[in-house]
C-alpha positions in Angstrom: 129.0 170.9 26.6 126.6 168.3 25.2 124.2 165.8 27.0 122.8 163.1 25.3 120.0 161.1 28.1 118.7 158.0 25.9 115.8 156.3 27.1 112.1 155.4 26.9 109.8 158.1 27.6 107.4 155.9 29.6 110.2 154.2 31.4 110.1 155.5 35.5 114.1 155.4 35.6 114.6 157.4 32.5 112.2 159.9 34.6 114.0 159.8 37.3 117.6 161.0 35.4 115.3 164.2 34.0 114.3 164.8 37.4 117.3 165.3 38.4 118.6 167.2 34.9 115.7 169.4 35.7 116.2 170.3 39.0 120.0 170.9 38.4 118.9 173.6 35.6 120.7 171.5 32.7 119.9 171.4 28.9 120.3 168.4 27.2 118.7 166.0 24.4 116.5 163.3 24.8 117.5 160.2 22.5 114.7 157.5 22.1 115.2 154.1 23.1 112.7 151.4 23.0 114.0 148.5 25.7 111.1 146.3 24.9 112.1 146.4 21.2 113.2 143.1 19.8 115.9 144.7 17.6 117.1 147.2 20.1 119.8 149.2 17.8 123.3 148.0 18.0 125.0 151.9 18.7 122.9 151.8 21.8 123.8 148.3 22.7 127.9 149.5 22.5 126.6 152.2 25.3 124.9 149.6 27.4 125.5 146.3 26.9 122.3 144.6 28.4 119.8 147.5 26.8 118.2 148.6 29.4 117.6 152.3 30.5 118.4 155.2 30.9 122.1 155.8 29.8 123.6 159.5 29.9 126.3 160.0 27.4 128.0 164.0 28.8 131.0 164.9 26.3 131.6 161.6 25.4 131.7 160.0 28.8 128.5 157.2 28.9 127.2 156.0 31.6 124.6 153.7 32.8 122.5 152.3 36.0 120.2 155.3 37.3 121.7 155.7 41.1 125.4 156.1 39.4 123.9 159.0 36.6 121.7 160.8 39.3 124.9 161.4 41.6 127.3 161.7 38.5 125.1 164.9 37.2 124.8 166.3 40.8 128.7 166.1 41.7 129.4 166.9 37.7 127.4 170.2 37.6 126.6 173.2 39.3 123.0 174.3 40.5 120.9 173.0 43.6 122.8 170.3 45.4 121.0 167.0 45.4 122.6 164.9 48.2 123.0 166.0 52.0 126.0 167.2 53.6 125.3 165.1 56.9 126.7 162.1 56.8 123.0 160.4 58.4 120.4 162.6 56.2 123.1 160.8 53.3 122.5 157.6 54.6 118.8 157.7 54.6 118.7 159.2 51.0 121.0 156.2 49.9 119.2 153.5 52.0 115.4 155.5 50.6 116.7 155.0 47.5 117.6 151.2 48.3 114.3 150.6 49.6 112.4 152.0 46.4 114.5 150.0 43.8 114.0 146.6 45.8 110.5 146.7 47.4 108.3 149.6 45.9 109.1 149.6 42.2 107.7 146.3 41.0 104.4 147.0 43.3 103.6 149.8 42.8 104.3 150.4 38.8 104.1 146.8 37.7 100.8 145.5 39.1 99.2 148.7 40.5 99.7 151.0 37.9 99.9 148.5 34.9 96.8 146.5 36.0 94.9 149.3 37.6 95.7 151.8 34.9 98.0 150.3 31.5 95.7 147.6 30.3 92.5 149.5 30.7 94.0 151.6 28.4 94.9 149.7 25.6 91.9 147.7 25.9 93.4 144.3 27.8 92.6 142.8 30.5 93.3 143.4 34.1 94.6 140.6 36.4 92.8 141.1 39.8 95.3 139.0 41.1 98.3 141.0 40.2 96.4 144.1 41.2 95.7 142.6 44.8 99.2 141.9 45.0 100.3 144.9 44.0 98.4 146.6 46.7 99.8 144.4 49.2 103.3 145.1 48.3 102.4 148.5 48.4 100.9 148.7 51.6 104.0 147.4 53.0 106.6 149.8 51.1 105.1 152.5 51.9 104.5 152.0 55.4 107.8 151.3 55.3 109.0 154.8 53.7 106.1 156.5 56.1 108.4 155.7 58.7 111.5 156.4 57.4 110.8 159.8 55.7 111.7 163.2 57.7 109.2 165.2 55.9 110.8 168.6 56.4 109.2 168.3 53.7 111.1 166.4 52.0 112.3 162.8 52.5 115.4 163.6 54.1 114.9 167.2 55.2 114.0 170.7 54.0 116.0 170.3 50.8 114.8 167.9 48.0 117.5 165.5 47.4 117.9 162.5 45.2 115.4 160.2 47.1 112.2 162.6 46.5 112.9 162.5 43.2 113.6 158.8 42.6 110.6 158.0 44.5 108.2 160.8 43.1 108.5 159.4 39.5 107.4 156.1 41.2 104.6 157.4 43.1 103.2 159.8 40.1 102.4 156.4 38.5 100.7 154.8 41.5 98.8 157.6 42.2 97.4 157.9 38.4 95.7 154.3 39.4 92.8 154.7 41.6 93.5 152.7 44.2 96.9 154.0 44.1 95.3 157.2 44.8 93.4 155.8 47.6 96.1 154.1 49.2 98.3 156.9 49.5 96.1 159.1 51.1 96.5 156.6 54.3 100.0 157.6 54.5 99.3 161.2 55.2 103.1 162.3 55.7 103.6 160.7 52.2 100.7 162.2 51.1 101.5 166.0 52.3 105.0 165.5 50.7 103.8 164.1 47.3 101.5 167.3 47.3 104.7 169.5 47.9 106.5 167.3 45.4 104.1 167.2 42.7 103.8 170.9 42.1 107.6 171.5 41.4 108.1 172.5 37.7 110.4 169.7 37.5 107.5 167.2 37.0 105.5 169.3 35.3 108.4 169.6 32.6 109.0 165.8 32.5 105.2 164.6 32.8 105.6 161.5 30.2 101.4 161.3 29.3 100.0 157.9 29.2 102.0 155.3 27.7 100.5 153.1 25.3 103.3 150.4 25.2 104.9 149.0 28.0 106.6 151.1 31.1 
């Protein structure tokens, strides 16, 4: 059995697809793909067509777009199940997961965590404006999943599932920005289950570093 994951290091979705590798116990290789290159290679182009990542490539079957590689390697493989039996704990992983890609991402990794924590690092500027934004948005999103969370203590209920780990790769780069840290800390069932979250050797084995080019 081979697994090929190809992706950007820095990139929160490629994080996301170890996550999930991780927790399910699998081996597989890591194959570097720069999506901010101009000349992204042509082999990886003819496994994903508009070079973006991740893309998971299992026995020669690729596949790409996060949600549909998460749930392929959790019905594909043995180990922990990822997804909820009950058809309602289901629904609010799926509609967690929703929430996340369409209102948290670009907040809270975008303009918090590149404008609170990115620039400063490679020595550029930070837009006060984005960052203010950013906040904003994330205010919102995660009062949002505040609400929506079970916390038992995970997201959808004493199992970890596919929504902790979609959001957690998300929230490990808010939090590295201070405010980010702040912020969550006002959301305290969030903030206990990010504490839970956090310490799983999962993360731990998938901790990406700083990036010094683009996430």
């Amino acid at each position: 059995m081979s697994i090929f994951l190809h992706g950007y290091r820095y990139s929160v979705y490629v994080r996301i697809a170890r996550l999930v590798l991780e927790e399910k116990g699998l081996a597989y290789e890591r194959v570097e793909v720069n999506p901010f290159s101009p000349d992204v290679p042509a082999a990886y182009l003819a496994l994903h067509p508009f070079g973006r990542v991740p893309t998971l490539v299992h026995d020669g079957f690729a596949i790409y777009e996060t949600g549909a590689i998460t749930r392929y390697i959790d019905r594909a493989f043995p180990g922990i199940p990822l997804q909820p039996d009950d058809v309602r704990a289901l629904a609010r992983m799926d509609q967690i997961i929703g929430v996340v890609d369409s209102y948290a991402y670009w907040p809270l990794v975008r303009q918090v965590y590149v404008h609170g924590v990115f620039r400063k690092h490679v020595g550029g500027e930070c837009d006060a404006a984005e960052l203010a934004n950013g906040l904003a948005g994330a205010a919102k999103a995660l009062a949002a999943l505040e609400a929506l969370g079970h916390f038992d203590p995970f997201m959808v209920g004493p199992d970890i599932s596919l929504a902790d780990l979609h959001l957690g790769a998300m929230i490990a780069y808010f939090a590295a920005a201070p405010e980010g840290a702040a912020m969550l800390k006002t959301h305290p069932r969030l903030f206990g289950w990010w504490e839970v979250l956090r310490a799983r050797s999962s993360f731990a084995a998938t901790e990406p570093g700083l990036p010094v080019t683009q996430v």
